[in-house]
C-alpha positions in Angstrom: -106.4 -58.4 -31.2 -107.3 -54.5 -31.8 -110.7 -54.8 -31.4 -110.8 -57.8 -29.1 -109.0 -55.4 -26.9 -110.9 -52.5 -27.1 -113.8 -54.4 -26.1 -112.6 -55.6 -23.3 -111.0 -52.4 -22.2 -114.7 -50.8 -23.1 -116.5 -54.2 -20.5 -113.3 -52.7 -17.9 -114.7 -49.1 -18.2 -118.1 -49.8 -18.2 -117.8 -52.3 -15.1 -115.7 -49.3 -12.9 -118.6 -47.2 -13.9 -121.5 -49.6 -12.3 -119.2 -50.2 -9.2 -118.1 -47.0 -8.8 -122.5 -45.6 -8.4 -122.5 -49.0 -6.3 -120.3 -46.8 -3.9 -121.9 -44.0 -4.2 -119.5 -42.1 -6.7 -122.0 -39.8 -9.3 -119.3 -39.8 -11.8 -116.5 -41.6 -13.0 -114.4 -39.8 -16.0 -110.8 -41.0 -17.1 -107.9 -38.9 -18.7 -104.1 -39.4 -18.9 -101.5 -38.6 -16.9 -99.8 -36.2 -18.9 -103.0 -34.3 -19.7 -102.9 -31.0 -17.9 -99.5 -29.7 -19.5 -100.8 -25.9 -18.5 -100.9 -27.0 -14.6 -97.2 -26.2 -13.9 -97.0 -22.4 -15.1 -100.7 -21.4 -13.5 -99.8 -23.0 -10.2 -96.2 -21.4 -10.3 -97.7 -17.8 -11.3 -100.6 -18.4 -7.9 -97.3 -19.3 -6.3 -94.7 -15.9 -7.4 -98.0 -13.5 -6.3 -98.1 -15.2 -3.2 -102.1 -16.1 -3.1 -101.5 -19.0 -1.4 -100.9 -16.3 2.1 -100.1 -19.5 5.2 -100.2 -22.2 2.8 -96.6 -23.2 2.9 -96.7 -26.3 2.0 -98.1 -25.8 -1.9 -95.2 -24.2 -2.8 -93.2 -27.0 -0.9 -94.4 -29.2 -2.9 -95.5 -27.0 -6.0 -92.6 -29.9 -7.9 -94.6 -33.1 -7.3 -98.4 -31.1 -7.4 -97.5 -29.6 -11.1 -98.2 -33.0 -12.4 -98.7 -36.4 -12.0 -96.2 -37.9 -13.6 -93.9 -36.0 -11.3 -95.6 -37.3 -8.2 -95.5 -41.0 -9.4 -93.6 -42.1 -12.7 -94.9 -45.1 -13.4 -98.7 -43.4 -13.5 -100.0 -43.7 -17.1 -104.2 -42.8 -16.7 -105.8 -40.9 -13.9 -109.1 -42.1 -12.6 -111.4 -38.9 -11.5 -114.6 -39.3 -9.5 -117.1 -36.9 -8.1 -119.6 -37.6 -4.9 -122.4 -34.9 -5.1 -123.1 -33.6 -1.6 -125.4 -31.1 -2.4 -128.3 -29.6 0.0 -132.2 -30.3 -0.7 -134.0 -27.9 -1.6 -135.7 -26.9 1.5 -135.5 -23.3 2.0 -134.2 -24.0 5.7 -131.7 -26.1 3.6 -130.4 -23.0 1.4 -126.6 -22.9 1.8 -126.5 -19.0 2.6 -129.7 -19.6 4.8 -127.5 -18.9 7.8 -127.0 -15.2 6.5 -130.6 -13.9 7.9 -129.8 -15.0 11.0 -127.4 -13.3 12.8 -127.7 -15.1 16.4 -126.8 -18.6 14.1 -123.5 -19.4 12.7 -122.7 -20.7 9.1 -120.8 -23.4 8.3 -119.8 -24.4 4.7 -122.5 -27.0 3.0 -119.5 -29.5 2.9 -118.6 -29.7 6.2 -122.0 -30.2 7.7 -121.7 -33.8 8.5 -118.5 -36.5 8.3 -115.6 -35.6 7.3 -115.9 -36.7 3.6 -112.0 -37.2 3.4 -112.7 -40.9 5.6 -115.6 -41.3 3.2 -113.8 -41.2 0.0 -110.4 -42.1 0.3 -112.2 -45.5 1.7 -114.8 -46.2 -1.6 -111.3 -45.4 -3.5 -109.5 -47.6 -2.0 -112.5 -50.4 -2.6 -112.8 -49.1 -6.2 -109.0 -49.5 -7.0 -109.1 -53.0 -5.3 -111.8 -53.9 -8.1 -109.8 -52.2 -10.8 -106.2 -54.6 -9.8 -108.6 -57.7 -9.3 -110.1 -57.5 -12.7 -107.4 -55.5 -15.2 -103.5 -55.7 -12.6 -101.5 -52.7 -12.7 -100.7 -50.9 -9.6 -102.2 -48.2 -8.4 -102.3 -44.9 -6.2 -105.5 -43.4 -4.5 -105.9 -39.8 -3.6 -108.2 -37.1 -2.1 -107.2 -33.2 -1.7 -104.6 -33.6 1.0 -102.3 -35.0 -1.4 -100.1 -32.6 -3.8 -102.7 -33.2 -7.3 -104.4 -30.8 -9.5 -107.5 -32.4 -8.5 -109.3 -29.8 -10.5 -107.6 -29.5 -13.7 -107.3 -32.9 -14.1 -111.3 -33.0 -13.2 -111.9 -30.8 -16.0 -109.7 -32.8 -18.0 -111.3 -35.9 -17.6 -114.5 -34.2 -18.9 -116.2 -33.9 -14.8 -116.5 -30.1 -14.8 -115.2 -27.0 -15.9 -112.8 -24.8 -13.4 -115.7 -21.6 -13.5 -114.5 -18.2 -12.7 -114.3 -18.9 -9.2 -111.9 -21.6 -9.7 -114.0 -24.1 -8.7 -115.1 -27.2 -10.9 -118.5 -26.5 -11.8 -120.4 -29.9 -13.5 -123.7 -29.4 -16.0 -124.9 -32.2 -14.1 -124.0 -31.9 -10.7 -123.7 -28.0 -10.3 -121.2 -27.0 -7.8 -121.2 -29.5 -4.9 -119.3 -32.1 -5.7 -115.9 -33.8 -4.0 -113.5 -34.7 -6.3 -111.0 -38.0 -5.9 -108.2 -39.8 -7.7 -107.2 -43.2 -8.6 -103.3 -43.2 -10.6 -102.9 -46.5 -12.6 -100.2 -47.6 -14.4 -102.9 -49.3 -17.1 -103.6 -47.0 -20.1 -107.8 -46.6 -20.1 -109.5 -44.5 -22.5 -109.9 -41.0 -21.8 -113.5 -39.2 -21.5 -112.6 -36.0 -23.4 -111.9 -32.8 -21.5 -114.9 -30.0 -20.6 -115.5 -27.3 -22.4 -116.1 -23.5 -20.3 -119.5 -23.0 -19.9 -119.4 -19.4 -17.6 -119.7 -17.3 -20.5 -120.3 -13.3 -19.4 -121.7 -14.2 -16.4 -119.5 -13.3 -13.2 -122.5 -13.9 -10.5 -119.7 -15.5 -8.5 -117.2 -13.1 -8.3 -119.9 -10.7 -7.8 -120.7 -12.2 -4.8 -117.4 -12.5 -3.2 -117.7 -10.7 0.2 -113.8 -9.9 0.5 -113.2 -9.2 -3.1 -110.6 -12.3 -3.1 -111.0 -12.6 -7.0 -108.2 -10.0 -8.6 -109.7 -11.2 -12.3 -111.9 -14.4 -14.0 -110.2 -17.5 -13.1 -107.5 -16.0 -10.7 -108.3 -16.5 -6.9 -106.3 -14.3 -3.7 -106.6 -16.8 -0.6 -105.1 -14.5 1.9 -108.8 -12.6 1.1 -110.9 -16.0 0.8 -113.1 -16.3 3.8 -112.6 -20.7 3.1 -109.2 -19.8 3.9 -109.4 -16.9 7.3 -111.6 -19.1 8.9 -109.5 -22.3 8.2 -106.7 -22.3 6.9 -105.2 -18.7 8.6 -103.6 -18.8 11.9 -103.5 -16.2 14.3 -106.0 -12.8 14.6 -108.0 -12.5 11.3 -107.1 -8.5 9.6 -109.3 -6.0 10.8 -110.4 -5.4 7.0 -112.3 -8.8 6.7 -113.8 -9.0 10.2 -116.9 -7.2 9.2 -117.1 -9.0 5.7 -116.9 -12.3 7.1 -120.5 -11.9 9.1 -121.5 -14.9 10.9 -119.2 -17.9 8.4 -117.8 -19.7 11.1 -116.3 -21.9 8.8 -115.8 -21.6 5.1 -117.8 -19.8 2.8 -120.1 -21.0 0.4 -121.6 -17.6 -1.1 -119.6 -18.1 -4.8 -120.3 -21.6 -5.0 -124.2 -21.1 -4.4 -124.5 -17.8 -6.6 -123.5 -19.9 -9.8 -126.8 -20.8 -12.0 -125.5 -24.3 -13.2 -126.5 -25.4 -9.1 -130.6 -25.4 -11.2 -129.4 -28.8 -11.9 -127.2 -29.4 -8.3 -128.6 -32.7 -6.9 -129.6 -33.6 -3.2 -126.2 -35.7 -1.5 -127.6 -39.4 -1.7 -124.6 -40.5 0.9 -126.5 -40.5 4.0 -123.0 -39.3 6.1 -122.5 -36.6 3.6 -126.4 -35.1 4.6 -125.8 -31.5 7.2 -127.0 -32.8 10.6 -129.5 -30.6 11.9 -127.0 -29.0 14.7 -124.6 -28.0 12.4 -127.1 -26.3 9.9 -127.6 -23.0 12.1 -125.8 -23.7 15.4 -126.2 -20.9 18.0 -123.6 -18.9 18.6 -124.7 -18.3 22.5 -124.1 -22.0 22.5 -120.5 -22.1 20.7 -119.0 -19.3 22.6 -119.2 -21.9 25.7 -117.8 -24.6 24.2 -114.3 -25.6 26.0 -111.7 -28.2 24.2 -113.5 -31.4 25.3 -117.0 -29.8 24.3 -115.7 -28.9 21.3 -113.8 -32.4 20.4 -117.2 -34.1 21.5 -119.8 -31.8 19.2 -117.3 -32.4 16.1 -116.5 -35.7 16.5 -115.7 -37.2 13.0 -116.0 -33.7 11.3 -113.7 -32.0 9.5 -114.2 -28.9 11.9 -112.5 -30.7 14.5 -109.2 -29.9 12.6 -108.8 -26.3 13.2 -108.8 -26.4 17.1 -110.9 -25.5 19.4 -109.0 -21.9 19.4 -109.1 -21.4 15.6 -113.1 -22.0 15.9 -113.7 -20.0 18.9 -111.8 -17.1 17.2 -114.4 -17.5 14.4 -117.3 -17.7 16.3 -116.5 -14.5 18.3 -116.1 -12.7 14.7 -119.5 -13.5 14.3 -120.7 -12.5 17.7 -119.4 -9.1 17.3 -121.1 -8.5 14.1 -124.4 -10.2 15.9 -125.7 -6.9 17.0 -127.3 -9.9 19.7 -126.5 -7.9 23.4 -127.5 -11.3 24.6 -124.1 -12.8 23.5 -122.4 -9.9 25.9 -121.6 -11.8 28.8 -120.6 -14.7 26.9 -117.9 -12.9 24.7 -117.0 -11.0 27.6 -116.2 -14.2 29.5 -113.9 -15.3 26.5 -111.8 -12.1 27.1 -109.8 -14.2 30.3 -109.4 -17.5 28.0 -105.9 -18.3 27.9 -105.3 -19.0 24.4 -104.4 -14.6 23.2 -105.8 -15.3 20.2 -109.3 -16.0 21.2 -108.5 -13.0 24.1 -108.1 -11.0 21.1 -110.4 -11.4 18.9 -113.1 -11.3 22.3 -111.9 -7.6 22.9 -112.8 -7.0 19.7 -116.5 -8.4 19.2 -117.2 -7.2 23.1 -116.4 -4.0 21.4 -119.0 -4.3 19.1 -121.5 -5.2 21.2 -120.9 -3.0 24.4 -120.9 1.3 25.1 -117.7 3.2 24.7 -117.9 3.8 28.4 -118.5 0.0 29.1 -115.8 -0.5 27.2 -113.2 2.2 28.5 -113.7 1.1 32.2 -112.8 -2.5 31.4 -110.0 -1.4 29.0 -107.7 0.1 31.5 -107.6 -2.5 33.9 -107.0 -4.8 31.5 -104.2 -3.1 29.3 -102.3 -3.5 32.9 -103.0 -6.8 33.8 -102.3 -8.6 30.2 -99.3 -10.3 29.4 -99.3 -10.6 25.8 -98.4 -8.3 23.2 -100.7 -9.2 21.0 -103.9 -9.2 23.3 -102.5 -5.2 24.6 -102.4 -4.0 20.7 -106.3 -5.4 20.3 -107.2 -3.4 22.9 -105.6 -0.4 22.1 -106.7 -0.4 18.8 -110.4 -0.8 20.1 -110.2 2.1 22.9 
């Protein structure tokens, strides 16, 4: 029975590998559920130091994301996949292309097209269907908005290595890669776990813009420019409006700096290649965009999830470090908008961009006609 078994549980592996490529997975690598017994204490020290800033609900659910056992008992193995979505290699293409041109905006290589969480969770759901029909067992299916240690559990299952940015870095697929889950109750053979290939080299943390890495391995959101422009509510700190430049969303300037993306591959999932608007979109043209503009040009994306607000708030960051005074009159027309937060962060980048006397004629008249608190401190601060 022994080896009868283990050949059929090798014909089960081998025939969720060739289905899982058929669905446009790159990898497929298997561990157990009780494999990342280090999770637990990392995630609780990120949580006690209080790097997670906004994100409330990781340490609401810090219990259930520590492992995942703890999020479903009856889990035995945990499938991982990747799905490259990686840029050609066009220089045009170049994921920090967007930083030479300061009249463009950037927006993070993964969020250039659909919103992969639609792609994936459905080819997980049609993988895990395949996996019942042909082996039982129930099963679970996850991408990142559910409490898992995608990432440890990646590196676990033998898909990549957490570098020193944190992120999983794959010899084979480089840096851009999305990561998903399938929990089964059947035990499968585990992969093997990846071994750290950084070595000395810190290009990565090197090329942090914020500083948002206090050591190897160890990552400050509240200074990550992935989280400001995303996840952060509210006025970004003065200290990383000049840092961020023109990232309107996300920031991919670790990611690309590591040397394992020599062997990154070109995204073969034609939703997950950047449509050519959203590979240097003008910021002349963003600054006018209104809620339905805005839900129109990012239909399907995972940009339209921030707001119109949140992105406009972005987009005037990087019209005030533009040095374009052809974007003037369009910031200056956001300073009436009536969300405060987009008011605010206009007085600022109109600051940038316009005289001091400009600026002080404007400012008086509008420190008595403002209403919020929060709009009256931005321009006080910029007078």
């Amino acid at each position: 029975m022994g080896p009868q078994l283990d050949t059929k549980t090798q014909k089960l592996v081998t025939a969720l590998e060739a289905k899982a490529t058929a669905l446009g997975f790159d990898a497929l690598n298997i561990t157990a559920a009780d494999s990342i017994p280090n999770a637990k204490e990392r995630l609780n020290a990120f949580l006690e130091k209080n790097y997670h800033g906004s994100m409330g609900w990781m340490a609401e659910t810090a219990e259930r994301r520590a492992a995942p056992k703890a999020l479903w008992s009856e889990v035995n193995s945990v499938i991982m996949l990747a799905m490259n979505y990686g840029p050609d290699d066009a220089p045009e293409n170049h994921p920090l292309a967007h930083l030479s041109d300061k009249g463009a905006g950037g927006i993070s290589v993964y969020a250039r097209h659909r919103d992969y969480h639609d792609i994936i969770k459905g080819r997980l759901k049609e993988l895990a269907s395949f996996l019942i029909s042909r082996a039982g067992g129930d099963v679970k299916v996850f991408v990142d908005t559910a409490p898992v240690m995608e990432k440890p559990l990646g590196q676990a299952a033998g898909l990549g290595w957490q570098g020193k940015h944190t992120n999983l870095v794959s010899r084979e697929l480089g840096s851009w890669f999305f990561l998903g889950s399938i929990f089964t109750t059947l035990e499968l053979p585990e992969s093997g776990a990846e071994t750290d290939h950084c070595g000395s080299c810190k290009a990565c943390l090197d090329a942090c813009p914020t500083d948002a890495f206090p050591a190897p391995y160890r990552l400050d959101a509240r200074r990550c420019i992935s989280y400001l422009t995303i996840e952060h509510a509210g006025p970004i700190p003065d200290e990383f409006r000049k840092p961020i430049g023109n990232r309107i969303y996300g920031c991919d300037d670790c990611l690309a700096a590591c040397p394992w993306n020599k062997f990154a591959q070109a995204a073969s999932e034609a939703k997950l290649v950047a449509r050519e608007d959203l590979k240097s979109p003008r910021l002349a043209d963003l600054l006018r965009l209104d809620d339905p503009a805005f839900r129109k040009l990012f239909s399907g994306s995972p940009i339209k999830r921030i707001g119109r607000n949140r992105f406009l708030r972005n987009v005037l960051i990087a019209a005030g470090n533009s040095a374009k005074p052809e974007l003037v009159n369009s910031v200056e027309r956001l300073l009436d908008d009536p969300d405060e937060t987009v008011r605010g962060t206009a007085v600022w980048a109109w600051r940038q961009l316009v005289s001091t006397d400009r600026f002080k004629q404007k400012s008086h008249a509008a420190l008595l006609s403002e209403t919020s608190a929060e709009v009256r401190t931005e321009w006080q601060k910029q007078g």
